[in-house]
Every structure is written in C-alpha cells, then in structure tokens.
Backbone as JSON, one array per atom type, in Angstrom:
{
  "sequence": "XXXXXXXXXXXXXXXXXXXXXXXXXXXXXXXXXXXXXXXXXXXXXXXXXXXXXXXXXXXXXXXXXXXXXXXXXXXXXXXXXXXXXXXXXXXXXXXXXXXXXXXXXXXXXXXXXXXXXXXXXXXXXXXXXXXXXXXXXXXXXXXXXXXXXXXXXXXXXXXXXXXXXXXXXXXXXXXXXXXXXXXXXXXXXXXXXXXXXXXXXXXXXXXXXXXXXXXXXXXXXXXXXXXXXX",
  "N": [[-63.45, -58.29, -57.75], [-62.99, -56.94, -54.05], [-64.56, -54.69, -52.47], [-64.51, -51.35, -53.3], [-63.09, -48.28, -52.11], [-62.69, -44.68, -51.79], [-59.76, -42.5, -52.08], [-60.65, -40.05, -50.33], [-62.71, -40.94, -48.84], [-61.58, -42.64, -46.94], [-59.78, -40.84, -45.46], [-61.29, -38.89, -44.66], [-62.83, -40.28, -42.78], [-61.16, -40.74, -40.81], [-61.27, -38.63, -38.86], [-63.65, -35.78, -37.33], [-62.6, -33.64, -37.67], [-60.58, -33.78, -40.26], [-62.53, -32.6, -42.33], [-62.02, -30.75, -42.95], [-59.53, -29.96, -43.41], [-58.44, -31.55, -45.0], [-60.54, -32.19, -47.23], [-60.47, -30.54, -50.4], [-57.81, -30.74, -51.05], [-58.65, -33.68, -51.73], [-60.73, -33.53, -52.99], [-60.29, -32.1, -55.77], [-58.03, -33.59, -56.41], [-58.31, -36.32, -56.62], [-59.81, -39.67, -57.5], [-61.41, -42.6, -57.48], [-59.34, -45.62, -57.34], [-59.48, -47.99, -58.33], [-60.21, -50.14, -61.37], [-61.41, -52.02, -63.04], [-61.72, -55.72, -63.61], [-59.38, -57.09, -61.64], [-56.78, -59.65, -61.67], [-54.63, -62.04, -60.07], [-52.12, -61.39, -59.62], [-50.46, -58.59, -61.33], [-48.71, -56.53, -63.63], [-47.5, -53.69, -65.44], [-45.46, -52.51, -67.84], [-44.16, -49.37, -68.86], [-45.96, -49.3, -70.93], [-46.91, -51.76, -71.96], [-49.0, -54.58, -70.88], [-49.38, -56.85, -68.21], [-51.05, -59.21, -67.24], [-54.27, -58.61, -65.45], [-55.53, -55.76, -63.97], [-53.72, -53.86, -63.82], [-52.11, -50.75, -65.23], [-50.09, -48.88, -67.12], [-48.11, -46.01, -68.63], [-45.74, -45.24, -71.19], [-42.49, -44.91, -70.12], [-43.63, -44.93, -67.47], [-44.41, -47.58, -64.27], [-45.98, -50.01, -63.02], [-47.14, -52.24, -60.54], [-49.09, -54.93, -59.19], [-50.13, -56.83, -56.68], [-51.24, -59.79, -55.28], [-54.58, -60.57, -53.92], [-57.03, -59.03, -56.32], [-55.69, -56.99, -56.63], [-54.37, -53.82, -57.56], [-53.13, -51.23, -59.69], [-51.54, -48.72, -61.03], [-50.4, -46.41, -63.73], [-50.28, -43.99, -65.66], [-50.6, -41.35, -65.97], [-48.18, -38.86, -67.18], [-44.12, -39.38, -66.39], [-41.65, -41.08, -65.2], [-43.0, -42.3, -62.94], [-43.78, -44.44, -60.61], [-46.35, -47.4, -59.17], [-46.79, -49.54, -56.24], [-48.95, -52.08, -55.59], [-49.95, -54.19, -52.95], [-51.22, -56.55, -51.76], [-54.71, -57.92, -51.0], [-56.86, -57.1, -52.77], [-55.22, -54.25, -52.42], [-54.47, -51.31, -53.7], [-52.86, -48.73, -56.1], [-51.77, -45.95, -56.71], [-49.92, -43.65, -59.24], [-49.28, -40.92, -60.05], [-51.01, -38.18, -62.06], [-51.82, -36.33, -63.75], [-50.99, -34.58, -67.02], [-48.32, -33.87, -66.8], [-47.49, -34.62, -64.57], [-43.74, -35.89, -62.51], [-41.78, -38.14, -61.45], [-43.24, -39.37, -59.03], [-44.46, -41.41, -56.57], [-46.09, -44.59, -55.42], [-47.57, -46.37, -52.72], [-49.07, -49.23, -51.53], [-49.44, -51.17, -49.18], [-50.82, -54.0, -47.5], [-54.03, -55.39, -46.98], [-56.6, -53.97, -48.75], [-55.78, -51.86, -48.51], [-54.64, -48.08, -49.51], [-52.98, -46.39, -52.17], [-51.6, -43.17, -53.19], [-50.51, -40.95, -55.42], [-49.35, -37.41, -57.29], [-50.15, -34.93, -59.4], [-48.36, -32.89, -59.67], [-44.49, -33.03, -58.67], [-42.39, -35.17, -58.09], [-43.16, -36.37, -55.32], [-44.34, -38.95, -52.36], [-46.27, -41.54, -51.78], [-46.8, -43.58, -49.29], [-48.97, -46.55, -47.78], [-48.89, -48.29, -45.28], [-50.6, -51.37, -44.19], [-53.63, -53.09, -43.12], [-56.22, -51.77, -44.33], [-54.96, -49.11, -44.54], [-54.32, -45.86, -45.6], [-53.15, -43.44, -48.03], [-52.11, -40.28, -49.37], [-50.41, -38.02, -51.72], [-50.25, -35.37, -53.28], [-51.06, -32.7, -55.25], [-48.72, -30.93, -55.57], [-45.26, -29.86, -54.95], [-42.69, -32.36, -53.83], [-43.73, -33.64, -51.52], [-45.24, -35.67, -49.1], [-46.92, -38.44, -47.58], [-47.54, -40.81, -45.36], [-48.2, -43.74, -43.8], [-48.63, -45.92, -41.35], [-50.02, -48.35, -39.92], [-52.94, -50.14, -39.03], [-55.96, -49.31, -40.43], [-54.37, -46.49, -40.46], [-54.23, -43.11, -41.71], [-53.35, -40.61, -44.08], [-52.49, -37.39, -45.31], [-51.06, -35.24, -48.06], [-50.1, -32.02, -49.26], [-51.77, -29.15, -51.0], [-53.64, -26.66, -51.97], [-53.67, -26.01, -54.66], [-51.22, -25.67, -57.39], [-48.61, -24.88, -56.49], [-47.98, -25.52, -54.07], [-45.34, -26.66, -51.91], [-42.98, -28.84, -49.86], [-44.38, -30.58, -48.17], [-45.34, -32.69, -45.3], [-46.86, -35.51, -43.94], [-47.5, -37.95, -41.19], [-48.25, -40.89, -39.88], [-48.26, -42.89, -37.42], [-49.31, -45.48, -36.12], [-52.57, -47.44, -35.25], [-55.61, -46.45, -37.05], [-54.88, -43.88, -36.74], [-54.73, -40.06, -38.0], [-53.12, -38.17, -40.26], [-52.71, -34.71, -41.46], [-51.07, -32.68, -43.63], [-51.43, -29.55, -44.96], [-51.46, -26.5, -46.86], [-49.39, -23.38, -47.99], [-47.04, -24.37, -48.12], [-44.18, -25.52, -46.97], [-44.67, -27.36, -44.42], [-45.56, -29.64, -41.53], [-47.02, -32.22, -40.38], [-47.3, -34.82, -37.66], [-48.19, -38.0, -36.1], [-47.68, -40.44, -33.6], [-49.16, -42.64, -32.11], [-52.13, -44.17, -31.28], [-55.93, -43.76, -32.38], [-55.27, -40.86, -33.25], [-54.92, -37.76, -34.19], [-53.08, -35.06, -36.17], [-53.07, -32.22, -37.72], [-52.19, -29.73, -40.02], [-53.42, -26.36, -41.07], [-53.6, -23.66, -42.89], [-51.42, -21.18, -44.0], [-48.77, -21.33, -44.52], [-45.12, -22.71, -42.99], [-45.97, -24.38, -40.42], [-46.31, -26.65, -37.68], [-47.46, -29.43, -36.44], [-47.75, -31.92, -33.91], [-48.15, -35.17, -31.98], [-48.28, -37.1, -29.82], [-49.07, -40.1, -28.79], [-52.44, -41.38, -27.32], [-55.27, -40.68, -28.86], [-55.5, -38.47, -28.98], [-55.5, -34.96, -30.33], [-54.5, -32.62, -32.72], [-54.7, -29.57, -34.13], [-52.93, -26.89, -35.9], [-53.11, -23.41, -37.22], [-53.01, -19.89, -38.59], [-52.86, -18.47, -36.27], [-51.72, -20.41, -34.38], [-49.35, -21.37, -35.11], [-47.23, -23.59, -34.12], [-47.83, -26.32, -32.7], [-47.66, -29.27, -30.3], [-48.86, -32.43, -29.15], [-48.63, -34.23, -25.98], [-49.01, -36.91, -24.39], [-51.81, -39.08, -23.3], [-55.63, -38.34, -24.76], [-55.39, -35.8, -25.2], [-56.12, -32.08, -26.44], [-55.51, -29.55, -28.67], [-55.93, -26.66, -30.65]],
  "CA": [[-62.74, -57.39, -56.87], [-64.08, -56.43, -53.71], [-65.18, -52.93, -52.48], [-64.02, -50.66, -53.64], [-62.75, -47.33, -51.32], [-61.52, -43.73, -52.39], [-59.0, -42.18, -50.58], [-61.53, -39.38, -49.75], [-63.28, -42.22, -48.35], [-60.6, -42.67, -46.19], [-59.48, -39.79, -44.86], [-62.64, -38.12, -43.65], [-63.27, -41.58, -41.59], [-60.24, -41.02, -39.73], [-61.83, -37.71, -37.77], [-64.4, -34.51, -38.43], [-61.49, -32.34, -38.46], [-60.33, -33.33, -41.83], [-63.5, -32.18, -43.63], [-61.89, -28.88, -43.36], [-58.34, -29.85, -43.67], [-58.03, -32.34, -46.5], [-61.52, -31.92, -48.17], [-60.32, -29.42, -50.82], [-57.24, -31.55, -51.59], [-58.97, -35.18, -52.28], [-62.04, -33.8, -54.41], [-59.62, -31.66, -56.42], [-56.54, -34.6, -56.86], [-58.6, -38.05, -56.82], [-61.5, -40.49, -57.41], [-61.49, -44.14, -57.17], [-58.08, -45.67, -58.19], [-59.91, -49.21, -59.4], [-60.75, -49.91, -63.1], [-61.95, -53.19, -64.28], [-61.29, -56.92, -63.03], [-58.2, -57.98, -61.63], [-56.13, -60.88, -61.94], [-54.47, -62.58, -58.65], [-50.98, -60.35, -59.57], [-50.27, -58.11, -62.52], [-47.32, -55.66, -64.13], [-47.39, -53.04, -66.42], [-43.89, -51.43, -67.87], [-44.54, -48.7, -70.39], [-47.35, -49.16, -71.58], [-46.89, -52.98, -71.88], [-49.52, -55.12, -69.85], [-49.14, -58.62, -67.83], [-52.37, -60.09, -66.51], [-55.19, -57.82, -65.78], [-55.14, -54.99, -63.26], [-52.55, -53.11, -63.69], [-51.93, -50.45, -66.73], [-49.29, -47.67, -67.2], [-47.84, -45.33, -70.09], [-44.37, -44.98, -71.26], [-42.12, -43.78, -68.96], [-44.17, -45.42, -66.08], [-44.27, -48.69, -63.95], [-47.08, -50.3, -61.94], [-47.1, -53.55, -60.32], [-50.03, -55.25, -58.03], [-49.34, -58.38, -56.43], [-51.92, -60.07, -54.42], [-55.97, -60.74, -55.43], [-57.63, -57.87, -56.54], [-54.7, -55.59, -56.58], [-54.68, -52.66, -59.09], [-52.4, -50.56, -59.89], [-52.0, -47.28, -62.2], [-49.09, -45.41, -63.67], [-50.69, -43.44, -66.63], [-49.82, -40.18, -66.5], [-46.65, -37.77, -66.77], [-42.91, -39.46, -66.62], [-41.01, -41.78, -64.55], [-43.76, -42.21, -61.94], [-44.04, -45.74, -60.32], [-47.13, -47.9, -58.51], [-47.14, -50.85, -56.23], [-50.16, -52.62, -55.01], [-49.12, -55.59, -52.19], [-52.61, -57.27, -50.75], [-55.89, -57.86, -51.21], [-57.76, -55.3, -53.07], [-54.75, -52.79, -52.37], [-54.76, -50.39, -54.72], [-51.94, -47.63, -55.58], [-52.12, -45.13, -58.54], [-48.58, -42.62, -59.11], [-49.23, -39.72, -61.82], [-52.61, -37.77, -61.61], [-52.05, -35.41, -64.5], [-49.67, -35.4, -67.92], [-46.82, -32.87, -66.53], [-46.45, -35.55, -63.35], [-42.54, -36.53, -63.0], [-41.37, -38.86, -60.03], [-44.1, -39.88, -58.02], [-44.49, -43.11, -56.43], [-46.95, -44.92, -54.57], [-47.45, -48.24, -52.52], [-50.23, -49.34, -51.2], [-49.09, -52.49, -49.17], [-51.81, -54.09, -46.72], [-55.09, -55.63, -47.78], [-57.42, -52.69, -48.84], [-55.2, -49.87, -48.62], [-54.45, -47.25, -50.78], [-51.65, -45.02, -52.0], [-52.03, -42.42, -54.5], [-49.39, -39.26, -55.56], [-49.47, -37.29, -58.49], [-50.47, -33.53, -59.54], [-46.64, -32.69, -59.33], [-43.64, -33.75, -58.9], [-41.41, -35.34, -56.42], [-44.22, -36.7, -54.31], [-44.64, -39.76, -52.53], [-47.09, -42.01, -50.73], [-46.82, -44.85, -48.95], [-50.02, -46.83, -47.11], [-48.7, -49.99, -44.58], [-51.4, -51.86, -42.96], [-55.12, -52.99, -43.62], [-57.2, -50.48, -44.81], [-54.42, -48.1, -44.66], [-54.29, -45.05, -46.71], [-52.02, -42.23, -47.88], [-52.26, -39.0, -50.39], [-49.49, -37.02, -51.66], [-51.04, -34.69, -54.1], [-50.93, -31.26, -55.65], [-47.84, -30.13, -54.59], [-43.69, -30.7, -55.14], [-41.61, -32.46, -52.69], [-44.83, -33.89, -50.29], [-44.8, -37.29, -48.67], [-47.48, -39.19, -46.68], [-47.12, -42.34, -44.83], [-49.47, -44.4, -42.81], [-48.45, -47.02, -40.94], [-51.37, -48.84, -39.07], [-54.37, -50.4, -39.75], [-56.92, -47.89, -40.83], [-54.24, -45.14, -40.56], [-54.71, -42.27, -43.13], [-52.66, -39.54, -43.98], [-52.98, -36.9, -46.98], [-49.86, -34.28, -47.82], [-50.5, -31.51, -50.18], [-52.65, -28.13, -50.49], [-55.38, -26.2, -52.33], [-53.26, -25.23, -55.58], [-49.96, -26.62, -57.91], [-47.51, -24.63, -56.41], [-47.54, -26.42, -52.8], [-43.97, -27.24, -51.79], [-42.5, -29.36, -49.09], [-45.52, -30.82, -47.03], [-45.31, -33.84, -44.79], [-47.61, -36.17, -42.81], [-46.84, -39.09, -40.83], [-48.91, -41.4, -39.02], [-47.63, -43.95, -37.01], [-50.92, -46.04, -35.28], [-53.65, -47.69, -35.92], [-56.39, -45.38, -36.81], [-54.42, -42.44, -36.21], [-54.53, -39.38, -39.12], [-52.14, -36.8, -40.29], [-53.01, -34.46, -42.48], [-50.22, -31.46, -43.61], [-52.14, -28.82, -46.31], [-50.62, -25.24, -46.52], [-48.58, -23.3, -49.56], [-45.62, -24.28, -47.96], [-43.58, -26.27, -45.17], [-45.79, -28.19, -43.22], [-45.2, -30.91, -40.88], [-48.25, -33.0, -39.24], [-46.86, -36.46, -37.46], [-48.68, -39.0, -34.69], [-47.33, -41.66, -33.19], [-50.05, -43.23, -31.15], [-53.41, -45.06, -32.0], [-56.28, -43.11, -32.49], [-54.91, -39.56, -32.24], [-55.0, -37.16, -35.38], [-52.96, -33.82, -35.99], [-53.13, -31.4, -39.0], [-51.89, -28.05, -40.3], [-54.4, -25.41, -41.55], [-52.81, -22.41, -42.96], [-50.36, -20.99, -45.1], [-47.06, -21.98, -44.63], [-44.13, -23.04, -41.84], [-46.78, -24.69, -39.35], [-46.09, -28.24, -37.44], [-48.7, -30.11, -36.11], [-47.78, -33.27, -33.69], [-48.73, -36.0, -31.31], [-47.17, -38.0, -29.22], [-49.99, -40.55, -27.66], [-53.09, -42.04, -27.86], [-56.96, -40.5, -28.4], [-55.22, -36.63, -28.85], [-55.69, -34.49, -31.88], [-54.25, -31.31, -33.03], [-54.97, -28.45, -35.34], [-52.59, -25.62, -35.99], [-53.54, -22.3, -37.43], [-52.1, -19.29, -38.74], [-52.3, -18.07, -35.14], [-51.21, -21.23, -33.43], [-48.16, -22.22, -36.23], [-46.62, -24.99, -34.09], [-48.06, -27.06, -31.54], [-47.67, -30.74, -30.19], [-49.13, -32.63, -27.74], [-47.53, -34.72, -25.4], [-49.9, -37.59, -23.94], [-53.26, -39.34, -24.28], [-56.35, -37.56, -24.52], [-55.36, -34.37, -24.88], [-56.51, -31.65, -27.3], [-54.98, -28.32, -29.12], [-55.86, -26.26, -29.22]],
  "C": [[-63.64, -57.02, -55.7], [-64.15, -55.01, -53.03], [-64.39, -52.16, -52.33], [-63.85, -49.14, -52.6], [-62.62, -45.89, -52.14], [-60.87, -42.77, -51.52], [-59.54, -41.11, -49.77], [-62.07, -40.32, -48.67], [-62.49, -42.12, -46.5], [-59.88, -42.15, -44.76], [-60.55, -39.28, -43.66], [-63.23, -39.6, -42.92], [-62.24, -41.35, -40.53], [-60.55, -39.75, -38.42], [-62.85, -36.55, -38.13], [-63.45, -33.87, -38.69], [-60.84, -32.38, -39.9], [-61.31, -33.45, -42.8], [-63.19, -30.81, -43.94], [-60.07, -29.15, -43.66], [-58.14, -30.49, -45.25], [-59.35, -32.58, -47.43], [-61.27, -31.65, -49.69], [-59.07, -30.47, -51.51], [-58.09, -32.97, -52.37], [-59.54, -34.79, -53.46], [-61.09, -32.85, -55.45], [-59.11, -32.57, -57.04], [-57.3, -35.41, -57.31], [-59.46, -38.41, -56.9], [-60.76, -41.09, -56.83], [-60.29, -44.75, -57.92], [-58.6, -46.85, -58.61], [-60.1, -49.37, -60.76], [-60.68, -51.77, -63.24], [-61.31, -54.27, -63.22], [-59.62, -57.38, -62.86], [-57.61, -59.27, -61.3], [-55.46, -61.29, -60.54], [-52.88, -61.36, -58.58], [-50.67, -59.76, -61.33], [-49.25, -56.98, -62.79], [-47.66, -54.84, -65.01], [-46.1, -52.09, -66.71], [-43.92, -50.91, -69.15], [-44.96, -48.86, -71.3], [-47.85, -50.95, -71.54], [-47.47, -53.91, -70.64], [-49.01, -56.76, -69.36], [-50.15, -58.69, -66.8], [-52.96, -58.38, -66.64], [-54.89, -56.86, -64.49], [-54.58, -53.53, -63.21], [-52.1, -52.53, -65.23], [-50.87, -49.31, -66.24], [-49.07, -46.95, -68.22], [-46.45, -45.39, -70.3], [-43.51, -44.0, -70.8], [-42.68, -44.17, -67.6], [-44.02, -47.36, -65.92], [-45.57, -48.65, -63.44], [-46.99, -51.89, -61.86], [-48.42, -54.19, -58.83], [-49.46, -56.93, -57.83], [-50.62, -58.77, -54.85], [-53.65, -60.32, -55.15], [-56.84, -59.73, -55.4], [-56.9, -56.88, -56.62], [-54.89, -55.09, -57.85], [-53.87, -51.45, -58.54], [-51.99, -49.47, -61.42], [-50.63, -46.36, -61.74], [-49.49, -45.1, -64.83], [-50.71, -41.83, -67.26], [-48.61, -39.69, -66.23], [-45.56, -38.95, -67.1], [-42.53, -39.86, -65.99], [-41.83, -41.98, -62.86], [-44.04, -43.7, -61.89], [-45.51, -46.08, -59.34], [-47.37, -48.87, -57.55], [-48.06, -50.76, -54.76], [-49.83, -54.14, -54.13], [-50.33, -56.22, -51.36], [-53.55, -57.53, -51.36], [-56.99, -56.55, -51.43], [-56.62, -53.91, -52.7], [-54.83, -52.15, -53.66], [-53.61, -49.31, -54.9], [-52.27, -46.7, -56.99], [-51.1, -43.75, -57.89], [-48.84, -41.93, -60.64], [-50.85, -39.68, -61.86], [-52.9, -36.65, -63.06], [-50.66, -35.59, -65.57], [-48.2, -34.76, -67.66], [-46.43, -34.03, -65.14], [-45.14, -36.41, -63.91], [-42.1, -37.12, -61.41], [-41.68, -38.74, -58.98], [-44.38, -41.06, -57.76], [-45.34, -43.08, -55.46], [-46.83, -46.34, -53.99], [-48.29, -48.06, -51.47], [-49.64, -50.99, -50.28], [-49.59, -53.27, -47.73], [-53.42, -54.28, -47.73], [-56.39, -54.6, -47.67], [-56.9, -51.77, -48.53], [-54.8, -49.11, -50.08], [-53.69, -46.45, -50.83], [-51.8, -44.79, -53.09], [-50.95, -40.84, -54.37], [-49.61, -38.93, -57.12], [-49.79, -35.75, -58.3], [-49.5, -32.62, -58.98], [-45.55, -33.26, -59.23], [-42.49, -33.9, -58.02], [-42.19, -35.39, -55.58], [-44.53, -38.43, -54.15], [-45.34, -40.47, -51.49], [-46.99, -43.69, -49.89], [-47.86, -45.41, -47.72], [-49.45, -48.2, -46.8], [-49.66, -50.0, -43.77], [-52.61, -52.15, -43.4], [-55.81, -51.83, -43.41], [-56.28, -49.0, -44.48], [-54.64, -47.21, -45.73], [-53.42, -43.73, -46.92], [-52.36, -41.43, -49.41], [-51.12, -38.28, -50.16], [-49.89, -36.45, -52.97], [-51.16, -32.7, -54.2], [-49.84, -30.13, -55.01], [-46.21, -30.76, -55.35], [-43.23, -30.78, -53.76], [-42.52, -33.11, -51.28], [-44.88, -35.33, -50.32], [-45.96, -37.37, -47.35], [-47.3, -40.41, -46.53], [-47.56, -42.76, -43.88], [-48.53, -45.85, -42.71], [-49.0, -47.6, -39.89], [-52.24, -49.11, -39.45], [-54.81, -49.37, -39.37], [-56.29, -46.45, -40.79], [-54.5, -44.25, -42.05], [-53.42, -40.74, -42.99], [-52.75, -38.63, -45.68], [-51.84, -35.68, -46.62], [-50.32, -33.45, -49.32], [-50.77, -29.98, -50.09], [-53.58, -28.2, -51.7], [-54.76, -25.66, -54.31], [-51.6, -26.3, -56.23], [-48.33, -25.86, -57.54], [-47.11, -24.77, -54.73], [-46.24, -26.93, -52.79], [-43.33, -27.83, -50.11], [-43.21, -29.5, -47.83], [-45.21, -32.1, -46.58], [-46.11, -34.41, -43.86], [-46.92, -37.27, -42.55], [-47.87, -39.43, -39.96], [-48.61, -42.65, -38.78], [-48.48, -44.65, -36.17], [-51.73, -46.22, -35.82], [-54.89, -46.56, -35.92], [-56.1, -43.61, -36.59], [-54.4, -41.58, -37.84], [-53.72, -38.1, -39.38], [-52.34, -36.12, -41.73], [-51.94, -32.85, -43.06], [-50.97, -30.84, -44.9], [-51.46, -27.01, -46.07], [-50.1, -25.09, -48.45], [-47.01, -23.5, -49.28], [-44.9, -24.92, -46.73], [-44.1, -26.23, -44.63], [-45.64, -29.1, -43.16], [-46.53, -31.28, -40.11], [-47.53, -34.53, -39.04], [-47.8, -36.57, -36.38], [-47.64, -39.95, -34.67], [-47.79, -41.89, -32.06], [-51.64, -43.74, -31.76], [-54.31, -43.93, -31.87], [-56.01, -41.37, -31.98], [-55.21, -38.9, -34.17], [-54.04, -35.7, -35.11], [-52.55, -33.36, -37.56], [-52.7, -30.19, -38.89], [-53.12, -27.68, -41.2], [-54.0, -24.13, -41.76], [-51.78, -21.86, -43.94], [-49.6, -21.74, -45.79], [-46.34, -21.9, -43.15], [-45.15, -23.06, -40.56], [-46.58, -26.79, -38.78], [-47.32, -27.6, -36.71], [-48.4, -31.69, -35.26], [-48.08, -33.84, -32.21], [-48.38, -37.05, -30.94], [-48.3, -38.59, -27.94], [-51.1, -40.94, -28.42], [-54.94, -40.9, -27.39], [-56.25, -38.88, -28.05], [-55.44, -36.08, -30.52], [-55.42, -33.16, -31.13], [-54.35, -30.69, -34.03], [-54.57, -27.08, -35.47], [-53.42, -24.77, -37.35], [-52.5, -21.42, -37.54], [-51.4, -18.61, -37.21], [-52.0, -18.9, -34.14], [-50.34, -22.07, -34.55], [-47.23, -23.64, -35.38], [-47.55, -25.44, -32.34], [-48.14, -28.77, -31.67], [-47.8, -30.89, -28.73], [-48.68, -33.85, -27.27], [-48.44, -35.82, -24.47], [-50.75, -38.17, -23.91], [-54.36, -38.12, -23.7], [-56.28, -35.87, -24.15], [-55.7, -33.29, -26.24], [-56.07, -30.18, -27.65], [-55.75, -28.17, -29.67], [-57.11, -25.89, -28.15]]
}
C-alpha cells in the first residue's frame, strides 16, 4: 500500500486557519483509516470478507475498488464505505451507537470518513481529495478537486445540521459550530470556515480568498479573487 494520509493530515494542509477551526474535530473523531495489506479490489457485507482490505460488522457495507483501496464499516448500524482509486481510503461508523453514515472516497489517495453520529455523510472526488463528517447529526462534507478538503462537524455529540462544500482544487471548507453552519467555495485555492456557535455561513465565490466567520461576524461571503474576511 502506499502512504498512508490521515484526514487531519489533510485538512490542516489546505490553510493555517483550520488549526483553529477543525483541529478539535479530527483529533477527537479520527486516526488513520488504513489497516493491513490490500488486495487490487475488496468487499465486505456484514461482517463477511472478499479479498483483503476491506472489513465491516453486521449491519454494515464497505467496498474498495482499485489498488490499495481500504475500506471500513465496523461500527454502529447501517453505515456504508466506498473506496474508488489508488490508495483511496473511506471508513463510515466511528463509534458503536453510529446509524447511517456513509462515506466515499473516490480519486487516487483521497479520503472520506463519517461517523460519531448519525445521518452524516462524506464524500472526497479527486486526487488527494478529502472530506470529514464527524461528531454531529445531519452533517455533510464534500470535496470536489484535487487536494480539496473539507471537514463538517463540531467540538461535542450533539452538533446538528453542519455543511461544507468545496468546489476547487485545493480549496477548503470547514463548517464547526453546535448548530447550522454553512461554509462553501467554489474556486481553486480559496478556503472559508465557520467558528462559533450556531446559524453562521461562511462563503466564497473565487479564487486565492478565504473567509472566517465569528460569533460577531455570523455571515459573510466573498465575492472575487484574492480577497479576505474579515
């Protein structure tokens, strides 16, 4: 297999600002979603393995497809995995109360990981993409771009209805809060995050901008390249 990432990893590459936004989430939720040698494509359906890679529990799926893929559905209840590349990686269910979380990881070396709740889901398109939906109900990240990153979540298990979106290569969105939060991009290196409670957007429309709401700046978006909130 080769090298291995973790979505910490990940994240905090995509800008400094999320050592203070999504810090606190990763080392809480996640390691390293790898485990052991995998096979060129592999399946696991409740509990039941096919080739190497790829394990789950009853009640879960996981499927990798590609060489080095790995995939993980091992804790909680109807929580799915899929791994689509080289070395992607996905892992859905983080703890044993997780119930319908899904992940997909689909791009060579990306990663998608949900879990530590329920009704959370991640999806990572693109090389070395990556996505976190974690500690929370109802939260959804989604990277689409090489090297984008995105992490949806907060600091605790009663997080509800967080969303990132990152649409560009390199670009990061990070939504953390106890409650309705929106962070989107759509533009290549740009980044925008929430920091704060609850009911705070965060977005970006362009290339080489970043934003960072606050309890005392709850919505802002910026509109161009190179521009910066606040």
């Amino acid at each position: 297999m080769g090298e291995e990432r973790t979505a910490s990893d990940a994240l905090v590459g995509g800008g400094k600002v999320l050592g203070a936004l999504a810090g606190g989430l990763i080392a809480v939720a996640l390691g390293a979603v790898g485990g052991g040698k995998a096979s060129a494509s592999c399946a696991s359906i409740s509990g039941v393995d096919f080739g190497t890679g790829c394990t789950s529990t009853p009640g879960n799926i996981a499927i990798g497809i590609g060489n080095g893929a790995t995939a993980q559905a091992n804790q909680g209840l109807l929580n799915g995995a899929l791994a689509w590349g080289t070395n992607a990686n996905a892992k859905a269910g983080l703890a044993s109360g997780d119930a319908l979380n899904g992940a997909a990881a689909i791009g060579d070396s990306s990663i998608g990981q949900s879990g530590a709740g329920m009704l959370q889901l991640a999806g990572a398109f693109g090389t070395k993409a990556s996505a976190v939906a974690a500690l929370g109900h109802h939260t959804l990240a989604i990277s689409a771009g090489n090297g984008a990153a995105t992490g949806a979540g907060g600091f605790g298990p009663t997080v509800d209805n967080s969303a990132a979106l990152a649409f560009g290569d390199h670009s990061v969105g990070v939504a953390s809060g106890s409650a309705d939060t929106l962070a989107f991009v759509f533009g290549n290196h740009s980044t925008a995050g929430t920091l704060g409670p609850s009911h705070q957007l965060a977005g970006v429309f362009g290339e080489n901008s970043n934003v960072v709401t606050s309890s005392g700046n709850p919505v802002l978006v910026a509109f161009g390249n190179n521009v910066n909130l606040p």
